[in-house]
MARVO-568714 format. One record per residue (C-alpha): x negated, y negated, z negated; residue in one letter. Coordinates in steps of 0.5 Angstrom, whole numbers, padded with zeros to 4 digits, always signed. Each point is the difference from the previous one (the first is absolute). Layout:
# MARVO-568714
XYZA...
This chain:
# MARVO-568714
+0000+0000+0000X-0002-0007+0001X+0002-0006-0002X-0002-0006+0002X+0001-0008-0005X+0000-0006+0003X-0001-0006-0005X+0000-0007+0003X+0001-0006-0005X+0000-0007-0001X+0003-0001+0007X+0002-0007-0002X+0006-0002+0005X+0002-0006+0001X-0007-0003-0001X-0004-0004+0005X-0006+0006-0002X+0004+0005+0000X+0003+0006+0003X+0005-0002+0006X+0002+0003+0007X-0005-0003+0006X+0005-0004+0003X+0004-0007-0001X+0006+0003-0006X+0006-0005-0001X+0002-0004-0006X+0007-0001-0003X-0001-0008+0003X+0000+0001+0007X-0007+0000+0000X-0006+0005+0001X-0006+0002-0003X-0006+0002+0005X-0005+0004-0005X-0008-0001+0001X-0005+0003+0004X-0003+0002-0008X+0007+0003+0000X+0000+0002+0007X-0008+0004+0001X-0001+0003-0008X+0007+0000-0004X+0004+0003+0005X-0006+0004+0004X-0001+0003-0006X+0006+0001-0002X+0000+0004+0008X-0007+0004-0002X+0002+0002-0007X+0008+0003+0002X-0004+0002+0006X-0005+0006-0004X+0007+0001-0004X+0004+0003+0006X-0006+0005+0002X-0002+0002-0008X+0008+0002-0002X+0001+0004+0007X+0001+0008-0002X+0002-0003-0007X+0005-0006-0004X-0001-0007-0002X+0000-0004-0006X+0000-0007-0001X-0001-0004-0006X-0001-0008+0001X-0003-0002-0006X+0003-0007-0001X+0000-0007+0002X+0004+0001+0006X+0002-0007+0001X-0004-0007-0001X+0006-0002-0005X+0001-0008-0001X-0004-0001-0006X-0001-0008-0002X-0008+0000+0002X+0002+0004+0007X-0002-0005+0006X-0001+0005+0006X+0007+0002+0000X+0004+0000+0007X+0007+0001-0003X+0002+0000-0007X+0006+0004+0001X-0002+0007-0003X+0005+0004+0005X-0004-0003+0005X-0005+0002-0004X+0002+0007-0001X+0002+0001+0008X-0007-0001+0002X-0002+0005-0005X+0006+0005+0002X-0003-0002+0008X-0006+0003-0002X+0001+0005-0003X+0005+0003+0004X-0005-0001+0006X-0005+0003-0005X+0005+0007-0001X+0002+0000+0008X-0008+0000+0001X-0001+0006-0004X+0006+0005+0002X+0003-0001-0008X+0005+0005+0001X+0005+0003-0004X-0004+0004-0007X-0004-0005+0000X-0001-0006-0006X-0001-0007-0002X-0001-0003-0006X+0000-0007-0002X-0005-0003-0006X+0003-0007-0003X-0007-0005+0000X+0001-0007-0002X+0005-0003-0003X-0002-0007+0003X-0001+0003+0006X+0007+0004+0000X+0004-0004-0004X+0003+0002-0008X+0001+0008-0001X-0005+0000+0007X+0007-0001+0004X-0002+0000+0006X-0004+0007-0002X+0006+0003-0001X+0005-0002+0005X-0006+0002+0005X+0000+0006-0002X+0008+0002-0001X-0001-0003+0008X-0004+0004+0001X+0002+0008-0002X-0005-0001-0005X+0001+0006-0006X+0002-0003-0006X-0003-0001-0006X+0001+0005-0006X+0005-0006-0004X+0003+0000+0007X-0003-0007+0003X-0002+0000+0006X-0008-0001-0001X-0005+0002-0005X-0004-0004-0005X-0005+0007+0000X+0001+0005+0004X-0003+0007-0002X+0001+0005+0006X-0001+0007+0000X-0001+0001+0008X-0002+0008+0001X-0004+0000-0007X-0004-0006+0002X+0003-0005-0007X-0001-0007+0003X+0001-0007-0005X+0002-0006+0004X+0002-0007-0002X-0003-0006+0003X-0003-0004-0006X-0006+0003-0003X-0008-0002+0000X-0003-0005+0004X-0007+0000+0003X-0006-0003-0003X-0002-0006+0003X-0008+0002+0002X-0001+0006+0005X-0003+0003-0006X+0005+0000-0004X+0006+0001+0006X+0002+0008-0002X-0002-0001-0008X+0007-0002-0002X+0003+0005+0004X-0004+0006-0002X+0001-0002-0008X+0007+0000+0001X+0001+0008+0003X-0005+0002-0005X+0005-0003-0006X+0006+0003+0004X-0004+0006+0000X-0001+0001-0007X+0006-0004-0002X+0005+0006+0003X-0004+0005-0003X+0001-0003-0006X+0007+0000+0000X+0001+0007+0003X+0002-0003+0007X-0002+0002+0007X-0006-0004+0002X+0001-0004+0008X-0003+0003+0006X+0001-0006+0003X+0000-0007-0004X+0003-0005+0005X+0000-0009-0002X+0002-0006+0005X+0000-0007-0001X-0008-0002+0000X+0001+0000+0009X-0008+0002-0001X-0001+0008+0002X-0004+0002-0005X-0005+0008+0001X+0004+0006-0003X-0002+0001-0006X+0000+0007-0004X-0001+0003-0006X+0000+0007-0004X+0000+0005-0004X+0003+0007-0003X+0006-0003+0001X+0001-0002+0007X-0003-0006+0005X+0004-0006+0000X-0002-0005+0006X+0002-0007+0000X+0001-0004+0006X+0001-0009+0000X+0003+0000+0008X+0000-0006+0004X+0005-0004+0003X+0005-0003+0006X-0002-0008-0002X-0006-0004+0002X-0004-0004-0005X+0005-0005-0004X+0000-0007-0002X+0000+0004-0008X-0005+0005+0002X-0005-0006+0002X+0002-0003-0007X-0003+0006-0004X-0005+0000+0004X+0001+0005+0006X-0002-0004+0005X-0007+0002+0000X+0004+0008+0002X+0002+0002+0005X+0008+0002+0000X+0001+0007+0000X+0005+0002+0005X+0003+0007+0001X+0004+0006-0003X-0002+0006-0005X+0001+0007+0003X+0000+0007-0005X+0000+0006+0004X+0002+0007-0004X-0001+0007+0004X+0000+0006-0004X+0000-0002-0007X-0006-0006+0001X-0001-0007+0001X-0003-0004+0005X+0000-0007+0002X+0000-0006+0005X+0000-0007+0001X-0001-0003+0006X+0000-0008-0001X-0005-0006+0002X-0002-0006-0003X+0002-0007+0001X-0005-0005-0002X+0005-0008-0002X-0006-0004+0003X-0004+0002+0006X-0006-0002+0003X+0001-0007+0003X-0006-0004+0005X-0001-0007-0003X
């Protein structure tokens, strides 16, 4: 059996940095807006590649996608590079994608998706429009009955995943990048045995939009491998402010393959640097 897990993220919606279709999307007021070529040459071609490597990988098995929080920008005070306000025109571009994303990877019948709630400033009070999205979508529901999970602990052919959006961010030094992350599945490790609970093969956070090397540790009780993914949004004016500029933005989508009992990985992504080179 194979089965085949597609986690996009941070997808951003409505934002001028984010994830859109690659043409002009029309507005309540009679207008339109014309994404840009950043749009246009590395969000959307991303997102085709990614969703591209999805369609092969799942042939002979079934797909599941989990879209791990922040699917839309949101109308937050500080947002600027917004081109509507209106979170269902927010929400459509989202649900545009992603239903060209299934269309692309021959989601069928047995397949699953899953929504993880993200940022309430992003996607409103409750995460709103995490959950609205996800009841539109088809997307199995939370044990409480909502729509979207705050974590969802997944058991997918014996491989036990952990996935919520929020989680350690990177280190600011390139020595220091996968440190965090690698602290924190070794505390999820020891802390599971502790408490007499199944330790995660695959530990899963978003948010930081920086894709951050797999980091594994182990024991007698099994390996726990923590992933930080990328994201679908260029370099914000927030992530210039906490000193991301001098980064490149990292765009593209997780991908865990399970065959026979065992884990592996992809993440096809690019990197996007805020400011090039200029000739004075």
């Amino acid at each position: 059996m194979k089965t085949v897990i597609a986690i996009p993220a941070d997808t951003h919606s409505g934002s001028c940095l984010g994830l859109i279709p690659p043409h002009q999307w029309q507005l309540d007021d009679g207008g339109h807006y014309d994404p840009s070529i950043a749009q246009k040459d590395v969000l959307w071609a991303q997102w085709t590649e990614a969703w591209g490597r999805v369609k092969k990988l799942r042939k002979g098995g079934r797909l599941i996608v989990i879209h791990n929080g922040d699917c839309v920008e949101g109308t937050h005070d500080r947002v600027m590079a917004i081109f509507s306000r209106r979170r269902d025109t927010q929400e459509r571009v989202h649900v545009a994608c992603m239903d060209w994303a299934l269309q692309k990877a021959k989601f069928k019948q047995g397949d699953k998706i899953y929504y993880v709630r993200g940022t309430a400033w992003h996607t409103g009070r409750g995460c709103e429009s995490d959950e609205r999205l996800a009841e539109d979508m088809g997307a199995v529901p939370a044990y409480d009955n909502a729509y979207s999970h705050y974590h969802l602990r997944l058991d997918v052919d014996g491989i036990l995943l952990d996935v919520a959006h929020h989680g350690p961010g990177p280190g600011q030094r390139a020595w220091t990048k996968e440190n965090s992350l690698y602290h924190t599945v070794k505390s999820v490790y020891l802390d599971c045995i502790e408490d007499s609970r199944p330790v995660p093969d695959a530990w899963v956070r978003s948010h930081f939009h920086q894709w951050v090397r797999p980091q594994t540790y182990g024991g007698n009780h099994g390996t726990i491998t923590g992933f930080l993914t990328p994201a679908f949004q260029l370099t914000t004016a927030f992530g210039i402010k906490k000193s991301m500029a001098i980064k490149e933005a990292s765009v593209g989508m997780l991908i865990l393959i399970i065959k026979d009992g065992k884990m592996t990985w992809e993440c096809p992504h690019v990197t996007h640097q805020y400011a090039p080179i200029m000739s004075a």
